[in-house]
N, C-alpha and C positions, 0 to 999 in steps of 0.2 A: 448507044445509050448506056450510061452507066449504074448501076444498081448500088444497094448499101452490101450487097456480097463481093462487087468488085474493089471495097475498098475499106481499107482499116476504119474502124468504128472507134471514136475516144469516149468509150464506154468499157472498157476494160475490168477486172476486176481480178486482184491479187488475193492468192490464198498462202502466209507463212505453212509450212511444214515442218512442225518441230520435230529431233529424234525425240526419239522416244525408250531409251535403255533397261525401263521400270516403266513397264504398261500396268499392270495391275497396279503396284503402288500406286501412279500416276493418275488412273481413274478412281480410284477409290480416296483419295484427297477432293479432285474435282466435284467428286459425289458427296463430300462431306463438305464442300463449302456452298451445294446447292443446284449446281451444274448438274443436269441433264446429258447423259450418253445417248449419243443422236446415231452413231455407227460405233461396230466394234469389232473386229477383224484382229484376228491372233495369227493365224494361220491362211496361205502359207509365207505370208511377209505381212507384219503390225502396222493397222493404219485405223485408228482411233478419232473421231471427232463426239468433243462437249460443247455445249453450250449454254449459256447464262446470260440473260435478256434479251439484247439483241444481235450479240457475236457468239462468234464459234471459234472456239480452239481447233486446229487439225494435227495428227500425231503420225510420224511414218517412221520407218525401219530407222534404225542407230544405228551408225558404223561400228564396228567389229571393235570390242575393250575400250568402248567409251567408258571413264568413269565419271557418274554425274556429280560426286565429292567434288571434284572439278570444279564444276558448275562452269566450264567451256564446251555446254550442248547447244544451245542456241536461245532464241524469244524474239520476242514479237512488241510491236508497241498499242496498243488499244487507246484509242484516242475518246475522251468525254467531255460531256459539258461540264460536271461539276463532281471532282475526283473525290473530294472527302465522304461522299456517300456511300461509294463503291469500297471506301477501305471500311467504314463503319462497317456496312453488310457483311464484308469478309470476316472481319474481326468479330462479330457477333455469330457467325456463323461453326467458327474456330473454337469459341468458348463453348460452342452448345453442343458440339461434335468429339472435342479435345478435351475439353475441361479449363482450357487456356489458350490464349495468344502465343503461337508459333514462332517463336523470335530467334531462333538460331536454328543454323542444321538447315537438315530438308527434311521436308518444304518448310518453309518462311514464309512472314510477309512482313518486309520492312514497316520500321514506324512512321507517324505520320504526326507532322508538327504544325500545327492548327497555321493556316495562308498558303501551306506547301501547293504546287501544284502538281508535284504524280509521288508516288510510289510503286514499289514492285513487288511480285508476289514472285518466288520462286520453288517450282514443283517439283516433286519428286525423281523426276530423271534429269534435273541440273539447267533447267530454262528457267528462265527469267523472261515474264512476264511484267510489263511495264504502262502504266495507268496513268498517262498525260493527260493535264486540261484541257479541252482545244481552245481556249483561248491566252492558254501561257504565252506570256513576253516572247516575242522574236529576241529581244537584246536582253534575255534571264540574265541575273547577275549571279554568276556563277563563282565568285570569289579571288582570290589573287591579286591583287590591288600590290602594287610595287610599293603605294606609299606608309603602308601599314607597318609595325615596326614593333618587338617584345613580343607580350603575350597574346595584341590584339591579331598581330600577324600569324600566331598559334591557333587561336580559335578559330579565324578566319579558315587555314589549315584544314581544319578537324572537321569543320562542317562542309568544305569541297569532297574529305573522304569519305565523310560519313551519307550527306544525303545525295551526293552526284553518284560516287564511288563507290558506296556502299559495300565499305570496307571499312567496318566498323574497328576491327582488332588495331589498322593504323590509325584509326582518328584516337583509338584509347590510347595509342603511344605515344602519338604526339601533345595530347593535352599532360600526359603522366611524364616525361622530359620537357615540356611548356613551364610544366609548376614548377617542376626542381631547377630550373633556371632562369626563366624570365618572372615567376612570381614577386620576387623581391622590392622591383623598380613599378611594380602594373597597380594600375586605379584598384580600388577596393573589387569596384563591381566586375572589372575582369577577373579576378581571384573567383570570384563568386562565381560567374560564368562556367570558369573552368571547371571549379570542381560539380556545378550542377550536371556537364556534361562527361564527367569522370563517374557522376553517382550513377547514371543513367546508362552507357557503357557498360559500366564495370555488372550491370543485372543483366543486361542484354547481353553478355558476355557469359556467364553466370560464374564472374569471380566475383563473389563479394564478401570475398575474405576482409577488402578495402572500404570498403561502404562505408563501414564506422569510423574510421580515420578519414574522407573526405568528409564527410559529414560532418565529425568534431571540428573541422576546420572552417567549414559554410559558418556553423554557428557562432564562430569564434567574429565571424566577421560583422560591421552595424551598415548594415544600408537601408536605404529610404522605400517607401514604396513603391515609386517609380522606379529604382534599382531593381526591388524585388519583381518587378514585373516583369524589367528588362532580363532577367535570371530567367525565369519564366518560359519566354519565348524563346529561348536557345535549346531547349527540350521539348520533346514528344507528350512525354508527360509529367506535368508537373507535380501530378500527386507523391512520389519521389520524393520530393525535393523537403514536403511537408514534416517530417519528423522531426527538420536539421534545420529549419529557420531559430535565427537568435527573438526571444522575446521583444519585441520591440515598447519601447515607452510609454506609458500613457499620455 
């Protein structure tokens, strides 16, 4: 007779182990954005677990001169039902702890552009931590279209690096050699696009030596409200963009 011991059970149940190179930094982030330390172990090899609603982060040993600058430590995917509540909380958590939104450096937590379905937080020992819908598209459109062509093929570009890739420094280089060379021949509203997403970069960068010359440049341009919408939705935040709009007509 066979028992449920003589045989694999598809009940299984997987736990990530991130390193962990900056334990104290590491819990003391998690701690500030609300997370509960559930286990805490220093010695005599680091193995830390937080936890915040219903998951738990697990933390164990780094290999020998890991630098988390890097940010090739590891992460995890945390799958939800509805991801922009989780970036709110974080984000609200950030400001009341920080005094601000962590947008560069370690830790971070990437922006979040109102229909996105995930974002990532990444901590202080260089993981990345990744906040999927569970019900995002199987067939996401992730960008790259052969038939795209100028600047729309630019943008296109900059938002594969910026919200897949989340490599922000290249999407600003490609919108900033976009302009100086396919701006010329491109619709108004591409113009427009581009530099909303040069304004927004270039803070999140915190060069904004440039801010004001994109800027003079958005206002320079006339589009309609549905343009200005369409501007809009290519940024995280549109408050940004509010300075630099041209008056429009009565």
């Amino acid at each position: 007779m066979t028992t449920n011991e003589d045989r694999v059970q598809p009940n299984e149940t997987t736990v990530p182990l991130l390193p962990c190179p900056a334990p104290e930094e590491t819990l003391a982030f998690w701690r500030a954005l609300g997370f509960e330390v559930t286990y805490e172990q220093m010695r005599p090899y680091v193995y830390l677990v937080v936890q915040w609603s219903g998951f738990a982060l697990h933390y164990g040993p780094a290999p020998k001169g890991l630098d988390p600058a890097k940010e090739q430590t590891g992460g995890c995917l945390v799958m939800v039902d509805a991801v922009a509540a989780y970036h709110a909380a974080f984000v609200d958590a950030m400001r009341g702890a920080y005094g601000k939104v962590l947008a560069k450096g370690l830790p971070r937590i990437t922006r979040y552009r109102a229909g996105a379905s995930r974002f990532s937080v990444v901590d202080p020992s260089g993981n990345t931590v990744v906040f999927i819908q569970r019900d995002e598209p199987q067939d996401l459109e992730y960008g790259g279209s052969s038939e795209l062509e100028g600047l729309a093929r630019v943008l296109d570009n900059a938002r594969i690096l910026r919200e897949f890739k989340m490599d922000d420094r290249a999407a600003y280089r490609a919108l900033d050699s976009g302009m100086r060379r396919r701006a010329e021949d491109a619709p108004t509203v591409e113009q427009a696009t581009a530099l909303a997403g040069l304004i927004e970069l270039s803070v999140a960068l915190g060069k904004t030596d440039r801010v004001p010359e994109w800027g003079a440049q958005l206002r320079a341009l006339t589009l309609t409200e549905p343009e200005r919408a369409q501007v809009r939705g290519f940024v995280a935040d549109p408050a940004l963009l509010e300075p630099w709009w041209r008056p429009q007509e009565a």
